[in-house]
N, C-alpha and C positions, 0 to 999 in steps of 0.2 A: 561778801568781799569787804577788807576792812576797808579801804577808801574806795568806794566804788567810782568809778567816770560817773562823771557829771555834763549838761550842755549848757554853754554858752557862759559867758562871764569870764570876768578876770580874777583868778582868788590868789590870797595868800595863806598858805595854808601854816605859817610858823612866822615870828619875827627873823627882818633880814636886813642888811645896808646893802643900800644904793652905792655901789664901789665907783661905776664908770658912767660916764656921759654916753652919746652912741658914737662919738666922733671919736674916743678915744678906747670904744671897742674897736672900732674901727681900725684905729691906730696898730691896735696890738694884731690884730689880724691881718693887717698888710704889710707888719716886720716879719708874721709868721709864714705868710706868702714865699717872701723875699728868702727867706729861709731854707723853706723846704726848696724853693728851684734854685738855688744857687750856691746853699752851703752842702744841704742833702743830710740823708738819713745813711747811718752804718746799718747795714742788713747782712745776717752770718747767713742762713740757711736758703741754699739753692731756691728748693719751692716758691719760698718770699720771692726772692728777685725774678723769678718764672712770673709771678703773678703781677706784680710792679708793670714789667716789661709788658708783656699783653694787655695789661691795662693802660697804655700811653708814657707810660713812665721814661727816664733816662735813665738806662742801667749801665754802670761801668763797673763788668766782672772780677776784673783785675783789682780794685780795690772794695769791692760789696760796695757800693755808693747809689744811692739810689736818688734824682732827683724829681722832684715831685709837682707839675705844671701846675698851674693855676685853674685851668679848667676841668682837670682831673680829680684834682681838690673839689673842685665846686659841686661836679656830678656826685661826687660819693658825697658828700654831706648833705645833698639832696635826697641823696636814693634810701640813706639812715632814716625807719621812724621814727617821729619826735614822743610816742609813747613807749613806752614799753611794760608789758603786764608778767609779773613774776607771781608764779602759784603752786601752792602748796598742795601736797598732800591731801590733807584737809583743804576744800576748794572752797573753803570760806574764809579761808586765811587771804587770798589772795592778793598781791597790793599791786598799784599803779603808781611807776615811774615817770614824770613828765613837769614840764613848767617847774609851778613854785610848789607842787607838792613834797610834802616833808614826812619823810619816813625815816624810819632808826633801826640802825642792827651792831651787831659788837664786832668789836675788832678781830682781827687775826692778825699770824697764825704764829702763838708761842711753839717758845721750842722749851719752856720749862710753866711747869705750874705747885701753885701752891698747896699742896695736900692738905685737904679741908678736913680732916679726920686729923694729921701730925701736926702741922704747920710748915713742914719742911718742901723748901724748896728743891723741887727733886725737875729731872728729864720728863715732859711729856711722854703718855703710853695710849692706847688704844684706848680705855676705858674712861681716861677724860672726855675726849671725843663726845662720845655718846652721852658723858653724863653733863656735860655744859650743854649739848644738844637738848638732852633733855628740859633742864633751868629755863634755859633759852626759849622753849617751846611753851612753858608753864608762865612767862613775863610778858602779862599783854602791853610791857611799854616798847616790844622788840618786835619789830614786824620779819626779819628777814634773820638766819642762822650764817652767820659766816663760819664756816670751818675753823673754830677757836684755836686748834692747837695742833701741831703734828704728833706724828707717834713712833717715838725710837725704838719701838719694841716691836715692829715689822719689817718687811725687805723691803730694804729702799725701791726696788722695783714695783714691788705692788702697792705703796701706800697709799696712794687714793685710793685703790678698792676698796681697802681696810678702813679710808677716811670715810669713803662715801658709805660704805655697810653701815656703821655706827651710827651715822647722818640720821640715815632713810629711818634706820631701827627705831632714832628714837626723838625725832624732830618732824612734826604736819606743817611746817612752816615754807618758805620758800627759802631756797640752799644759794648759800653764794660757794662756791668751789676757787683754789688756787692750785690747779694741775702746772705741771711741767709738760711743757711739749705736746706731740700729740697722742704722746701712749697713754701719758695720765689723764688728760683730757678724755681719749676714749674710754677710756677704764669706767669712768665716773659717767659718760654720757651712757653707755652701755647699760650701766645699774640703774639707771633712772629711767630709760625707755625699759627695761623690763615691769618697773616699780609702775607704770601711768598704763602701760599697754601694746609698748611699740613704741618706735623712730617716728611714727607719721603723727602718734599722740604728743610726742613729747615737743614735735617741733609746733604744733598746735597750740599746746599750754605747758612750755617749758618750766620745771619746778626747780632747777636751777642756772645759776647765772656764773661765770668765767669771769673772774679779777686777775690780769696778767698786767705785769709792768715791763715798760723801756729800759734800759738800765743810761742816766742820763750821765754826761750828756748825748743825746743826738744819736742812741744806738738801737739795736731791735735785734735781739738776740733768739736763738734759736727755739729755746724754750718757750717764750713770749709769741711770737707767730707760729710756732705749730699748735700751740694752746688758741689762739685767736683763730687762726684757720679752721681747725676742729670744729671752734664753737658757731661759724660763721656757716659751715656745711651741716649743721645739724639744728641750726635755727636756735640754738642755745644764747642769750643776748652776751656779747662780750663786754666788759668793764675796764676799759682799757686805763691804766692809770699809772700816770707818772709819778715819781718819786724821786725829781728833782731837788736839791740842796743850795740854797740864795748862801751863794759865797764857798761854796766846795765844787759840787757837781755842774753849778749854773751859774749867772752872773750875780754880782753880790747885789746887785740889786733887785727889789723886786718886782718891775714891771720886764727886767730883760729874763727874771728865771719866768714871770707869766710864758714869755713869746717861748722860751725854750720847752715848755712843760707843754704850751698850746701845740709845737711842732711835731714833739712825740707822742701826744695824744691823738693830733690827726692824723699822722703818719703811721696810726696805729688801726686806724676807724679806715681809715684807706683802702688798706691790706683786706679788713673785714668783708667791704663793699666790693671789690674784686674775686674775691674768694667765692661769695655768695653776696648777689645784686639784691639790696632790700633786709639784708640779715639786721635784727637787733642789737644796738649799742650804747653803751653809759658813756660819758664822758665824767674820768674820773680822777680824782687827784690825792696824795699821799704827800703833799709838795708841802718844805716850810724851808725854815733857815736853819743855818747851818751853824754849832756852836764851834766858836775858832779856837776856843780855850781850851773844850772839853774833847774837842774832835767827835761831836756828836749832835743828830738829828733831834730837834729840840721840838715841842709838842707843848701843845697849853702856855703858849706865848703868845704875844701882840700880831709876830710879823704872820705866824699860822694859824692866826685867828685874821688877818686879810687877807690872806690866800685863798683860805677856804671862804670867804663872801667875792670871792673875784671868780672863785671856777664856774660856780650855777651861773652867775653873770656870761659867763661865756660859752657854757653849755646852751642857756635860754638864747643866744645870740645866735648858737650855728641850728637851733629849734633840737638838740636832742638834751634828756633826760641825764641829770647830772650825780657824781658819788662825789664827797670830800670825808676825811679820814680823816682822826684828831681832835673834832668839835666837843 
């Protein structure tokens, strides 16, 4: 195992800033309270608001609105565990998500790449896929494969299959996947219990993980919870992660996009822990500012370089295992 669990001790396992005091996690976590029960989450897809509602929720159908109590909040961030172990293929790859451990995997998921043979910037195809899977699998600074690229040279209907074949083919690492809904979600959870041995091994030692976002502000689209629902019934850990905009999507500043980013994150992990009590989850973020000039999500800036020291701050806070995108 690359980082295997350890007992007892506090570690840091990477340099980090100290972003918040506790009183002012505090803070952000009882505007995000205040939030989910009183402003509410946009929820499109039936099932969600089915699950919501059986779970104590305030569901008003007439407009998808869902508001979210304090102590429902509280049990599901409870019922989340604070580790989570993602594994590979290769079962020596395996890493451990949790606390201040620090792991690395590459972004996703272009929709063009650089042809390493022409130089031209051409459409993603199936064959990238595999072959950054590959690279990726060969780079012991990269612990985890995120699905780098889509592939326009398949049916849009099946492209996870097609993402995931390539994956499996040619990556021992541990897989982060970005299904839509729950066809692609199954598609992909389907190929990998074949690939381990079965549904009962895969929800044992899950070799990939579910990155689905909100779309902000304050929504949870249908895409997004049949992808998280999927991963929640099949013990696959979800990654739930906002992609909030400080001054577009969210408020321009950046403790009110925190509280916005924090509401779609737990109003995502929610849904998880109702779907399946105890399922694994990341708390995760894709969140920065917002360029007003360019009209574009900006990256390797000041305001997303404290974003990203403010989400494990907040992860470590509600005790689950953290993602930030960007670093």
């Amino acid at each position: 195992m690359i980082r295997g669990q350890v007992a007892g001790g506090l570690r840091k396992a990477g340099l980090g800033i100290e972003m918040f005091t506790q009183d002012e996690l505090n803070d952000i976590h009882w505007a995000t309270v205040e939030v989910l029960e009183k402003t509410g989450l946009w929820v499109e897809d039936e099932e969600a608001l089915d699950l919501y509602a059986d779970g104590g929720c305030r569901v008003d159908r007439a407009s998808h609105k869902v508001y979210i109590p304090e102590y429902v909040l509280e049990e599901c961030i409870r019922s989340a565990p604070s580790t989570v172990v993602l594994y590979g293929r290769d079962q020596d790859k395996a890493v451990v998500c949790e606390g201040w451990r620090v792991n690395w995997t590459n972004f996703a998921e272009g929709v063009k790449t650089v042809d390493p043979y022409t130089g031209e910037l051409r459409p993603s195809i199936k064959k990238d896929v595999g072959d950054i899977a590959k690279l990726v699998d060969w780079c012991d600074s990269i612990d985890i494969y995120t699905i780098a690229t889509t592939a326009t040279d398949v049916p849009p209907d099946a492209a996870e299959a097609h993402l995931i074949e390539e994956t499996l083919i040619n990556c021992t690492k541990p897989i982060c996947g970005l299904p839509l809904g729950h066809h692609g979600a199954d598609l992909m959870i389907d190929a990998c219990a074949l690939v381990v041995g079965g549904h009962d091994k895969l929800r044992e030692k899950p070799i990939i993980e579910y990155l689905s976002c909100p779309v902000s502000p304050l929504k949870l689209m249908g895409e997004f919870t049949g992808c998280i629902i999927s991963a929640a019934r099949a013990g696959v850990p979800a990654n739930v992660l906002s992609m909030a905009m400080a001054g577009g999507s969210s408020p321009v500043t950046l403790a009110g996009t925190l509280v916005t980013h924090n509401a779609e994150v737990l109003g995502g992990i929610v849904l998880a822990q109702l779907a399946e009590k105890g399922c694994p989850c990341i708390y995760g973020s894709s969140t920065t500012a917002f360029d007003l000039r360019r009209a574009a999500a900006t990256v390797g800036t000041p305001e997303c370089a404290l974003i990203n020291s403010a989400v494990p701050a907040l992860g470590r806070y509600y005790g689950l295992p953290s993602y930030v995108a960007g670093s």
